[in-house]
N, C-alpha and C positions, 0 to 999 in steps of 0.2 A: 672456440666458436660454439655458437647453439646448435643444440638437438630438438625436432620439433616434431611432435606425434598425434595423429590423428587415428584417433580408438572409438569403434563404431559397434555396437552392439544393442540391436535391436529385436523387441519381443510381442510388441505389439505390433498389428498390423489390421487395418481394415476391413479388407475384402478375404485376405489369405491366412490360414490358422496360426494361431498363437506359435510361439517359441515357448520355450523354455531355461535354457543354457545360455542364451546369446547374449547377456546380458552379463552372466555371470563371467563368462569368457572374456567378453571386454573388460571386466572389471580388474580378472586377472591378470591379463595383460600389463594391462596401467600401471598397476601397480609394481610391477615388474620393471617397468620403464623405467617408472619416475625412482625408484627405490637402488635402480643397480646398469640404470643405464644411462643418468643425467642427461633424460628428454625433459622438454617442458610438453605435458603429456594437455590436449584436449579431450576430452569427451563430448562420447552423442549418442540419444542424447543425455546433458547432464543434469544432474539436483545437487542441492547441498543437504547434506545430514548432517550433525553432529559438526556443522562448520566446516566441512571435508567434503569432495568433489568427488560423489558417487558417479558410476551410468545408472539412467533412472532403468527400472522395469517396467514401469509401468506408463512410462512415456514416447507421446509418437515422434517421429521425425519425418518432417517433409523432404519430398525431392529438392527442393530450393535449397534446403537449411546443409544437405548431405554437398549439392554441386557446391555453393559459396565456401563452404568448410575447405571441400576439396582444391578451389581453385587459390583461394590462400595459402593452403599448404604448399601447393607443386609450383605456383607462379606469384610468389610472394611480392610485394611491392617496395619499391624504397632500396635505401643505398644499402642495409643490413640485409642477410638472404643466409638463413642455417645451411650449415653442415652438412647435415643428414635428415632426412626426414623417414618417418615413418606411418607406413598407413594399415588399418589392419578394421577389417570388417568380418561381423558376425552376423548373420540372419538369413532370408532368404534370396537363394537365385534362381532366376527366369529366364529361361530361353522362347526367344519366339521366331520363326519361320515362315517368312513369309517374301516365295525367292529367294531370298537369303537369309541363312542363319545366323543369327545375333543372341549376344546374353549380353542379362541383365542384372543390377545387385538394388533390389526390392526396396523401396523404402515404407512407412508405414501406409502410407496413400498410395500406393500403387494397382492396379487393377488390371488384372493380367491380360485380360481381354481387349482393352481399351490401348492403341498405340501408340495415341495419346499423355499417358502416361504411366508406361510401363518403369520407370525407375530410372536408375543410371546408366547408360550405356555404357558399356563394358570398350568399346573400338572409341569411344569419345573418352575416356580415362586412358585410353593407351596414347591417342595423341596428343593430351594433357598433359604425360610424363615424358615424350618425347620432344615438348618444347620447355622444358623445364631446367632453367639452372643448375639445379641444386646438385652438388657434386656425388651424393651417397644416397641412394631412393631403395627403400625397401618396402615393398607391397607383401602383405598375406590376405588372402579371399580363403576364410571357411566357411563355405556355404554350396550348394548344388548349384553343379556346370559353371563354377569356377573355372574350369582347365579351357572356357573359352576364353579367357584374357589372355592365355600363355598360345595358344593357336593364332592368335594376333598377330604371332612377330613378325617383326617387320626386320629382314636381314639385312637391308643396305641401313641399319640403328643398330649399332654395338654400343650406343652410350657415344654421348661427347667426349672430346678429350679431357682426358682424367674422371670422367665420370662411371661409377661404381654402382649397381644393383644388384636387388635379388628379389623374385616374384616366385610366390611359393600358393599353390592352389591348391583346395581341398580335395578334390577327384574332376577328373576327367570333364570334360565338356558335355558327356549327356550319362555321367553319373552323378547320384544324391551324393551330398556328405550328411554323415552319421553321428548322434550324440553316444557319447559313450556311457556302457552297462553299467560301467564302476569307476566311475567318477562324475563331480559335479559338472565338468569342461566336454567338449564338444571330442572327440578322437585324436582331430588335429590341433584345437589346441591346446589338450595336456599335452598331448606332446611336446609344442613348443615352449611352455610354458618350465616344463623339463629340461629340456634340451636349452632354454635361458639363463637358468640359474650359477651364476658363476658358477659358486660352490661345488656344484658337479663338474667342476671344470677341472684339472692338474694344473694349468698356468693361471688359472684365477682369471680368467677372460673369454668371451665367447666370442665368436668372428664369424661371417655369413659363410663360409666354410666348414665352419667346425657345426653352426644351425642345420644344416644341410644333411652332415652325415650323420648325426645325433638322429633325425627325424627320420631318417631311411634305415637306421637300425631299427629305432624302436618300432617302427610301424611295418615291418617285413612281411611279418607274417600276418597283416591283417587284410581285410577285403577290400577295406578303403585305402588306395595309393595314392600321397599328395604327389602334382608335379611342381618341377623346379626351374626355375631359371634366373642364372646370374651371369655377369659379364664384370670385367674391371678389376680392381683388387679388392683385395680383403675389405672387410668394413667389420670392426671392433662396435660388435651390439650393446654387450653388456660386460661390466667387473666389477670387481669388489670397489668399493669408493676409492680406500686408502690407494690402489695403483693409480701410478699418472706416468703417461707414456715418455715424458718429459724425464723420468729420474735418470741418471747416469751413474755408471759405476764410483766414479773419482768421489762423489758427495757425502760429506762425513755421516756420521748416524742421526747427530742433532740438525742438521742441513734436510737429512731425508723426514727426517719426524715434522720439522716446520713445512716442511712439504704438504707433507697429508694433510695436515690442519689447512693449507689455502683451499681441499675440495671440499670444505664446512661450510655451510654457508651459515653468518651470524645472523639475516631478518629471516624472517619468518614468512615474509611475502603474503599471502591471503590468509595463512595459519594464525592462530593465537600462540602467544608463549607460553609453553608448560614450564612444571616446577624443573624439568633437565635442562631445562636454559633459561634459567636466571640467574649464570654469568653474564648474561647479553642482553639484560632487559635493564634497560637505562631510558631517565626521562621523567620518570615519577615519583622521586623522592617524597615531595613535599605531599602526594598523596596518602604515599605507603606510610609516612608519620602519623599523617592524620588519623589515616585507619587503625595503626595501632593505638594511641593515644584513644580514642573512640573503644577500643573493646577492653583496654583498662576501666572504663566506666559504668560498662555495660554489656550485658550479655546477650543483646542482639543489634543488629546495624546492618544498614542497605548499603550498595553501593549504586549509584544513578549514574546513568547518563545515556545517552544519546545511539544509537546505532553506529557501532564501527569505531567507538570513542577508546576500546580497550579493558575493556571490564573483565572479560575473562582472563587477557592476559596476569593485570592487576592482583588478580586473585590470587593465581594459580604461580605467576613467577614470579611477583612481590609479593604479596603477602603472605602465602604458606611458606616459602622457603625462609622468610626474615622468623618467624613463629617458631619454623623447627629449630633454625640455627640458635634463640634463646641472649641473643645481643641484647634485644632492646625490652623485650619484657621480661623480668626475672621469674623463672620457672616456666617459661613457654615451650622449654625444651623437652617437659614432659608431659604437654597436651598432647593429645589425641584428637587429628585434625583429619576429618571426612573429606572429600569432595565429590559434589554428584551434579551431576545434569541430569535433571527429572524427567525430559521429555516428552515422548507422549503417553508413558505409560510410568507415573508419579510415586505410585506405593513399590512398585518393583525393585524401582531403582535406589528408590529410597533404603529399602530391603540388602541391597547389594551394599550398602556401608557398612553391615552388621556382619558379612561374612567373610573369614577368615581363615576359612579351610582349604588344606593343600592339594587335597584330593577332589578329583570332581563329583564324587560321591556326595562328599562332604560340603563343598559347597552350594549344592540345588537342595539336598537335607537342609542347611540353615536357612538359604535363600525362602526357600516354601515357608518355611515356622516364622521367620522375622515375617515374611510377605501378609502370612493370617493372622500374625500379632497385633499389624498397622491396621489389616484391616477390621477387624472386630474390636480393638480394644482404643479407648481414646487415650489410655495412657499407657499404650506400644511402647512410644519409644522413648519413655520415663525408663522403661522394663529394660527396651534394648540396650540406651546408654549404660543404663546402671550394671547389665551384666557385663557392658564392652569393658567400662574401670573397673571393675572387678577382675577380669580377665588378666590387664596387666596393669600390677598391681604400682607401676611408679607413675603411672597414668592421675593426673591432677585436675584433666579439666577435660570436656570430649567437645571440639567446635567442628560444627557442620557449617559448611562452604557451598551454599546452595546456586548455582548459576542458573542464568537464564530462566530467573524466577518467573519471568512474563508468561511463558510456557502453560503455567497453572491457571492463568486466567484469560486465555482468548478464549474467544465465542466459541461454541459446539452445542448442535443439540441434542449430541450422542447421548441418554440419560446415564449408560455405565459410566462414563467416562466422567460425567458433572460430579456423579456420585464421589468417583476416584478420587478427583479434587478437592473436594468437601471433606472427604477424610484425611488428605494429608494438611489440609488446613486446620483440621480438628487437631489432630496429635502433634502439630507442631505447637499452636497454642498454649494445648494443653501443659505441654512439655517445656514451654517460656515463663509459663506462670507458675508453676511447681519451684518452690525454693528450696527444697533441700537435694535437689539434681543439679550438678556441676557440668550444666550444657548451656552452651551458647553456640547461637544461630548467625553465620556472616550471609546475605542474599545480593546475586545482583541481579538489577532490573534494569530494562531500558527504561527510560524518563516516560514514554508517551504509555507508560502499561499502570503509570503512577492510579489513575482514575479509577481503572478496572478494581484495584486492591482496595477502595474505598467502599466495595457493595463486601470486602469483607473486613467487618469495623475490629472486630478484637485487633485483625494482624495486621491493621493499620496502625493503630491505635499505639503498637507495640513498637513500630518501627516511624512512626511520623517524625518525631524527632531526635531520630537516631540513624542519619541519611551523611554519607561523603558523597557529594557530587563532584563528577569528574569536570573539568574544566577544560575548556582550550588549550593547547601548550604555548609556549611561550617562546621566544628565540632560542635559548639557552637550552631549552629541554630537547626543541628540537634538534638541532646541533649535538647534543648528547648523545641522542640516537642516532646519528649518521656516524659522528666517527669512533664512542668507544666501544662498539664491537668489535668497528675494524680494529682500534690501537689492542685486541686482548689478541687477535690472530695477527695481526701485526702486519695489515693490510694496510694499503697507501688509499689514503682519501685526495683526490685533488681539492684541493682550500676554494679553488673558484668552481666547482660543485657545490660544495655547502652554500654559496652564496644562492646559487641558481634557485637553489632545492626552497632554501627558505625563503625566497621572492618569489616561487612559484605556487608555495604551499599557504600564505601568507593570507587569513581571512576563508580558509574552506574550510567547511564544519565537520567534513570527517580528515583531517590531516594526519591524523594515525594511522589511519587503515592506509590512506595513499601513500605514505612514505614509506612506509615495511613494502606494499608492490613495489614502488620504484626501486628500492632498494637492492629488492631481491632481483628483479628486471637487472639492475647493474650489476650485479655481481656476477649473473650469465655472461655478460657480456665486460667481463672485467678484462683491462688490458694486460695480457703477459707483462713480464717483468725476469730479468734475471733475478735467482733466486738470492744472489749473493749480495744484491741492491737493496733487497729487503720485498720482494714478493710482490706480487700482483696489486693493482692499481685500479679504485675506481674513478674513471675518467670525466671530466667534463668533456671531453670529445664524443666518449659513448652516450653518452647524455641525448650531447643535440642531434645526435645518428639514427636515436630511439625516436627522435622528434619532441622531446623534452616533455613536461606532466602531461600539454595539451596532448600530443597525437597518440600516446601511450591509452591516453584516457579514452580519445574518442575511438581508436581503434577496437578498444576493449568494450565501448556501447555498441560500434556496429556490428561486431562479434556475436554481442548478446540479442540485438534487435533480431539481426538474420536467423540466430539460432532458435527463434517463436516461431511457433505455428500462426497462423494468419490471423486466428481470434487473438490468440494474447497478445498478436504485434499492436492490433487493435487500443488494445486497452493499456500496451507500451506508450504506444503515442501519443493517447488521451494524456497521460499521466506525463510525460516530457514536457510537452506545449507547455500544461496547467503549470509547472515550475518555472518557467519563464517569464520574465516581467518586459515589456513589449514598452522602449523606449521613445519616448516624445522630446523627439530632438538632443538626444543622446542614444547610446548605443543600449544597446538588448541587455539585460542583463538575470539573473538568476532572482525566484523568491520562494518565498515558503507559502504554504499549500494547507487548509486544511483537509484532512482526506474524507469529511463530509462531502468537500465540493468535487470528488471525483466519481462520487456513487450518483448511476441515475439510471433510470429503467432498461438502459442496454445493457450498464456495467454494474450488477450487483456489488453490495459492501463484500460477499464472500470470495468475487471475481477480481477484485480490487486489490484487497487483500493477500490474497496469492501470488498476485503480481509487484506490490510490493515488498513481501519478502523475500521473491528472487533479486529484488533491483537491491536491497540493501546485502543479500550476499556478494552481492557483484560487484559491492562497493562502486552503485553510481547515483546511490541517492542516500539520503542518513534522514529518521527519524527518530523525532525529538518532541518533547511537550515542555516549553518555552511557560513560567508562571507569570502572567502578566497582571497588576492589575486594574480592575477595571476604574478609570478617575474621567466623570463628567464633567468638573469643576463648577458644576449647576448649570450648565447648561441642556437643555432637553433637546433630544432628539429633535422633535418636531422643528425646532426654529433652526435645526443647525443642518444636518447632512439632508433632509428630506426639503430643502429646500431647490432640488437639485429633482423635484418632481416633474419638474413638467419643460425640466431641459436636461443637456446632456455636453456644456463643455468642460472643459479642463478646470477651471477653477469651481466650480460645483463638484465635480469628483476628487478634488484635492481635499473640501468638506467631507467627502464621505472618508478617503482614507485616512485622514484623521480618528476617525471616528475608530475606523478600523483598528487603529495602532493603540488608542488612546481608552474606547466603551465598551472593550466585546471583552465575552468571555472568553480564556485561551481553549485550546482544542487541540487535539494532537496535530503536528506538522511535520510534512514531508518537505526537504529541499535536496536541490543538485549536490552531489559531491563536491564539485568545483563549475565554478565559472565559467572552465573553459569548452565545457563539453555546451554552453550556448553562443559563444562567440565561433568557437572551431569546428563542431560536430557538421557536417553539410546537408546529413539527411535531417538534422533539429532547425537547419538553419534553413531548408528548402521547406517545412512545415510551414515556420512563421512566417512566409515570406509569402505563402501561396491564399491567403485570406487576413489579414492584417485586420482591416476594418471588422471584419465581422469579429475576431478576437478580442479586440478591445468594447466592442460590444457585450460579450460574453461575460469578459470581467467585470465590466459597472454592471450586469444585472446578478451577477456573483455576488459582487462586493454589499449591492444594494439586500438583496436577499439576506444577506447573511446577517444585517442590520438589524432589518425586520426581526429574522429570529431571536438577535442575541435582547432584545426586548420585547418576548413575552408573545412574540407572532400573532401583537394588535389586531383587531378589525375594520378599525377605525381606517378611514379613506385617508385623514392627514399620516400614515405611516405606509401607506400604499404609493404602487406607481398611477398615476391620471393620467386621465383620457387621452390629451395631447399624444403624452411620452408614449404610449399603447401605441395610439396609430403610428409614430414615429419608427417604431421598432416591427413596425405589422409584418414587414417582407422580410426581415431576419428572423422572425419566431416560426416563418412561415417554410424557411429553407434550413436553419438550423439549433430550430425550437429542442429539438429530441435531444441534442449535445451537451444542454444546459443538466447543470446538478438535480434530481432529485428535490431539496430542498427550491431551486429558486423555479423550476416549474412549479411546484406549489405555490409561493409566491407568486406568479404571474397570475397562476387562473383565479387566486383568489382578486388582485387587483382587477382583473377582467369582470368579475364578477358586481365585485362592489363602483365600479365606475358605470355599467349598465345599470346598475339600482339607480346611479347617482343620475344617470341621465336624463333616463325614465322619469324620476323626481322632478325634476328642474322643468321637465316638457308639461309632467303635471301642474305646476304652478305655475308657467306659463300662461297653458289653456285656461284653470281655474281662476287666476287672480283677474282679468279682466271681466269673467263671468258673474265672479263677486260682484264687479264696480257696478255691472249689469244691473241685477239683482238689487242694488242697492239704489240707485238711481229708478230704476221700476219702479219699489217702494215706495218711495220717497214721494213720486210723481201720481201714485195710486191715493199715497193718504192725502194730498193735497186736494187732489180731485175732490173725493168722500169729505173731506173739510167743508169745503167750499157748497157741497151738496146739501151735507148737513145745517150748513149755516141760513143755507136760502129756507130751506123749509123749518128751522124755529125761528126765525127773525118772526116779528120786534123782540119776543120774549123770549125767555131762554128756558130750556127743556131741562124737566129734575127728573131723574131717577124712579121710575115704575118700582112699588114691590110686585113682587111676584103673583102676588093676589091681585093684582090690575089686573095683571097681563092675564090673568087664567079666568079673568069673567071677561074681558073684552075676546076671549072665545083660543087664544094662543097653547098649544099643549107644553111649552117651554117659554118660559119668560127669559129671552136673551137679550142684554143692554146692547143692542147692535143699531147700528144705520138701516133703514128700510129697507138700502139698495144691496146690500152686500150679498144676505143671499142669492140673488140675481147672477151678480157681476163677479163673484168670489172663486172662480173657477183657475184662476192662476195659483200655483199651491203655495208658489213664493210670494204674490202680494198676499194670499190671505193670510199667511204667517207675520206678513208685515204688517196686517191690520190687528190682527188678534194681539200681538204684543203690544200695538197703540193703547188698544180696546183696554187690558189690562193696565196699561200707566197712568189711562184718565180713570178709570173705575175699580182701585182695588180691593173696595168692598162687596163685587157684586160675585155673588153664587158662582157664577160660570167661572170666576179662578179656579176653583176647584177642579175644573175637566183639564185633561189634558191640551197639548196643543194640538195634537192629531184627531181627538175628539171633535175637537170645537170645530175643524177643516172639515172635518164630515158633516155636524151639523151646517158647515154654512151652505151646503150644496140644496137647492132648489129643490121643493117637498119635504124639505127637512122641518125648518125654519118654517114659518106661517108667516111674513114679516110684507104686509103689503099695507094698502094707504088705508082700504076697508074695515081692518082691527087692527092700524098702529091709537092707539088715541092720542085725542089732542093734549095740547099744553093746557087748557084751561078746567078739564076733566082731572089730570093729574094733578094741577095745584087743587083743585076742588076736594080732592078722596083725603089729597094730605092735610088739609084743613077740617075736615070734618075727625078725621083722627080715627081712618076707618085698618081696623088690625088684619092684616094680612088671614 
């Protein structure tokens, strides 16, 4: 049966001072559990380091996140229900009085003053565990005025039948508890922590009895006294793994030794495989070939792939252990093979490959020298290698195994830390191009950090085409991993499991990471077996008990949802929806995301970010960067997806996704684990369900957005949304405008923007174009006029051309070829523009071409011009001067 623990050590808080130890204490704990008491241990709250399930220090824990945690533990749901539970809290306690006295166990937002929300109650945890199942319950409270949960009891509750406790409290109900002077742990629990250790044990096992009197020795003589209370029988905390309560005297030696081996467990469950088990690491043959055939070639190579795909395993229990062993490449057996995870601190660790010494002396001495070698010299570790084969002298080759190379290039603006970078990029380099050094470099990288390595060209340069990408598995591989771990400990697989597993597993992009969980999930839950049948059995009945991949799965999101504080649940949920593809006339289903379109003024890229690398340790999302490329097959934008401008049904957006699938640049992308966490999850499924239309809104101005950019983010109105589509979407921009990405608010206001030019526009050639006709029609109707004026006054004869010397003795101070009346009547600015251009296409030899057109308008205004009947002269004057041949 399962053990299930719930480990609480918190150090931040609010309103109330820091801790210290409580963090550390938890941690202690845990690990004590998982390591010699076969709990499945929780933490809270937790992080991942190093791939491994820290308690964080530096993180807060809400009251919700501590109640929801706690009511899983004590009132589990479902036909499964553990063993034993255990619950154990470190931090602060509050008592408050008011009438009556009550305590409380602090959580990070608690506020002591406010009643509001003072924490957990303490009388509300007691009646918790008093309607509780679970047949084994062990409570520890180290923290002040603990000893009011134990003043609680309630005498007519001895435990249900057959039911087993023990509650053990730091001090008294209105004393503190105390951290301890000489140790890292809190008073109480080093002690426990002591008093847990089998190995301090004579029978190699500790039992809430033997807990008890171990903690009342050691703590006798000290100021702080924990109280106790238990009822029921014994309860077996902790032992050595290799005991199992089950062994009997009669069973031979080789019967008791196959024994031990069923408390092994072969997956790995959240863990990656190291080099001490790869006996167990099955599935990747065709990989592990590849890669070595790949470093026969060449002396450095990537390994790619996806979040959760198995790379470290890869590494560490395929491919270093085949290398040592010397099978498949002759002389491998006397390389010299590094492994390091760089983390956050690059030349350090890098530094820790080079030391070797037994003494700790001896190792921070070398540690420091390699550390200042890396960093001052570009060819450190030309220097370090070459004194490592030196060192031992059958040493032939030195390969460093560098994981989780993406490490090196996420964002920071730390400048030490760019700097750090920068140098271990420098001496790796350096140290690849150097041929007469017998080093080669193996890296893995997630696929989506591929991009980042391209701003550094050498170390791209060097690995571009010397990359194994990990691939999907296959039936067969996967199958391999279910049962020949079992067939090495000689565990019973049911045959209609493997079916289940691989029809459940069948099309999800991280299938590795969930099948090591499930696994390991069944092997908890493996069904006894006489030993003499051939041992314990992993069942398809435990299977569909668990609730098969689905409820395993969504259990382990609602887990995680509840275990966020309210802003990151925030930015949880932005991020679930966005991976959901919102079915039209079929069911919902899962897609992939670029994580552009999850960044937007509420959710920074660095808030986003964080949140997705808890979701990929959690194994509920895998990221990936997919190479696509991009094929328009001549057809342009313009005539194709943006024809969907100034509507919005289904077959216009089936253009853009096209478009989508077919014209964009790839980008990195996030998807669901599995499928089923959107068909079965109920809090994924009560999202999509509570706004539908406006969802599917969001996505076509996603999708459209994303168009726009991935061609050059045009100006031009044909690659915009129009006016129409604008107001269409007015009362969605207006209620869920803020929700959109970053990028397609951009897009909006720019379409906003250019559709008001465009309107503007269009009103202006409205107004103007009829004005024109105006204006032209005037004209038209003016020179006709002035025609016709003209004509009555030279009839019979026809009027020639004045020189200007006419015009300057009949008394004129400008001689202009004009009509009599114009001066006069020329006050319209638009006829006399229509006259003047007349003026000039009958007369284009006369002087006044030369004035402008704004000129002439001035002169024709009244006092300007001298132009009346008194010294216009006549026709027969004019011909007269012209016949006499009188010179200007």
């Amino acid at each position: 049966m399962s053990r299930d623990a719930l480990i609480v050590g918190i150090n931040q808080y609010q309103t109330l001072p820091r801790l210290t130890a409580a963090a550390k204490d938890a941690e202690g704990i845990a690990n004590l559990l998982e390591n010699h008491g076969n709990f499945r241990v929780r933490r809270l709250p937790e992080i991942i380091q190093n791939q491994r399930p820290k308690v964080g220090q530096q993180t807060l824990v809400s009251t919700q996140q501590l109640e929801n945690s706690l009511v899983r533990l004590l009132l589990p749901k479902g036909n499964h229900i553990p063993e034993a539970v255990f619950f154990y809290f470190s931090g602060h306690g509050l008592q408050r009085e008011i009438g009556i006295r009550e305590g409380y166990l602090a959580t990070s937002e608690t506020q002591p003053n406010n009643s509001n929300n003072s924490g957990i109650s303490l009388s509300w945890l007691r009646r918790l565990i008093k309607h509780s199942p679970i047949r084994q319950i062990i409570i520890i409270l180290d923290c002040c005025h603990s000893g009011e949960f134990l003043s609680l009891k309630d005498e007519a509750w001895q435990g249900c039948d057959g039911q087993s406790y023990l509650f053990i409290a730091a001090s008294r109900e209105y004393e503190e508890a105390y951290e301890s002077l000489s140790s890292d742990y809190s008073v109480l629990t080093q002690a426990v922590i002591s008093s847990l250790r089998p190995q301090n044990s004579n029978s190699g096992r500790v039992t809430s009895t033997d807990l008890v009197a171990s903690i009342t020795n050691q703590l006798s003589g000290e100021l702080q006294q924990p109280l106790f209370e238990q009822g029921g029988s014994e309860i077996v905390i902790t032992q050595h793994t290799e005991l199992s309560t089950s062994t009997s005297e009669n069973i031979s030696i080789i019967s008791r030794l196959k024994q031990y081996s069923f408390n092994f467990c072969p997956y790995r469950g959240p863990h990656p495989f190291e080099e001490k088990h790869a006996e167990y690491y099955f599935g990747r043959d065709e990989l592990i070939q590849e890669l070595l055939q790949s470093l026969q070639q060449t002396n450095v190579c990537a390994v790619v792939g996806a979040s959760g795909s198995g790379k470290t395993s890869l590494l560490r229990a395929g491919l270093i252990p085949r290398l040592s062993a010397g099978n498949d490449i002759l002389g491998s057996e006397n390389w010299l093979i590094r492994y390091v995870n760089l983390g956050t601190t690059p030349l350090k660790t890098l530094a820790t490959a080079f030391t070797l010494g037994s003494r700790e002396i001896d190792v921070a001495k070398q540690l420091w020298q390699a550390e200042e070698l890396l960093r001052h010299e570009s060819s450190g570790l030309i220097n370090l290698a070459t004194a490592a084969l030196l060192k031992q002298p059958t040493g032939t080759k030195l390969w460093l195994v560098i994981d989780q190379f993406e490490e090196l290039l996420m964002p920071t603006t730390d400048p030490l830390v760019q700097q750090e970078r920068a140098q271990v990029m420098e001496v790796l380099v350096t140290a690849l191009r150097c041929s007469s050094i017998a080093l080669g470099v193996v890296i893995g990288i997630r696929s989506d950090a591929l991009d980042h390595l391209t701003c550094h060209s050498e170390m791209f340069s060097l690995i571009e085409n010397n990359q194994v990408v990990i691939k999907p598995m296959n039936y067969q591989a996967i199958r391999s991993v279910i049962e020949k771990p079992a067939e090495k400990l000689g565990l019973k697989i049911d045959p209609h499991l493997v079916h289940h597993l691989t029809l459940d597993l069948t099309g999800a992009p991280g299938e590795l990471a969930l099948l090591q969980s499930i696994l390991y999930e069944l092997w908890q839950h493996r069904t006894p077996m006489s030993y003499s049948k051939g041992g314990p059995c992993l069942s398809v009945d435990s299977y569909m008990k668990l609730g098969r991949l689905s409820q395993m799965l969504t259990n382990r999101a609602t887990t995680f949802y509840e275990s966020l504080p309210a802003n990151e649940q925030a930015i949880a949920k932005r991020i679930f929806i966005a991976l959901c593809d919102l079915g039209d006339g079929r069911l919902d289903q899962g897609r992939s995301v670029r994580k552009s379109e999850l960044i937007n003024p509420q959710f920074s890229a660095v808030m986003v970010e964080r949140m997705l690398q808890k979701l990929v340790a959690a194994r509920l999302v895998v990221s990936d960067k997919p190479h696509l490329a991009a094929q328009t097959n001549g057809q342009t934008i313009a005539t194709a997806a943006w024809q969907a401008n100034h509507h919005s049904n289904r077959s216009d957006m089936s253009i853009i996704a096209h478009w989508c699938e077919q014209g964009i640049t790839s980008d990195e992308r996030i998807e669901l684990a599995h499928k089923s966490l959107v068909s079965d999850w109920h809090l994924l499924r009560q999202w999509l369900q509570a706004d539908r239309p406006a969802l599917r809104q969001q996505r076509d101005l996603e999708t459209r957005a994303w168009i726009w950019h991935s061609r050059g983010e045009l100006k031009c109105s044909d690659y915009l949304l129009g006016q129409k589509y604008l107001n269409d979407i007015s009362q969605f921009l207006l209620v869920h405008g803020q929700e959109l990405s970053t990028l397609a608010q951009k897009f909006i206001q720019l379409s906003k923007r250019t559709a008001i030019y465009q309107q503007w526009r269009n009103r202006s050639v409205a107004v103007l174009l009829p004005l024109a006709v105006m204006a032209g029609m005037t004209a038209s109707l003016v020179r006709h006029q002035l025609t016709m004026t003209w004509q009555s006054r030279t009839a019979p004869g026809i009027m020639t051309p004045l020189s200007t010397q006419q015009w300057s003795r009949a008394g004129n101070t400008i001689s202009p070829q004009l009509p009599q009346r114009w001066g006069i009547k020329g006050t319209d600015q638009l006829a006399m523009t229509s006259q003047i251009l007349d003026f000039r296409r009958r007369h284009p030899n006369s002087e006044l071409n030369q004035l402008s057109i704004i000129q002439l308008t001035t002169l024709m205004t009244p006092g300007v011009i001298m132009a009346n009947s008194a010294t216009l002269p006549d026709e027969n004057s004019v011909l007269g001067n012209d016949e006499a041949g009188i010179e200007p």
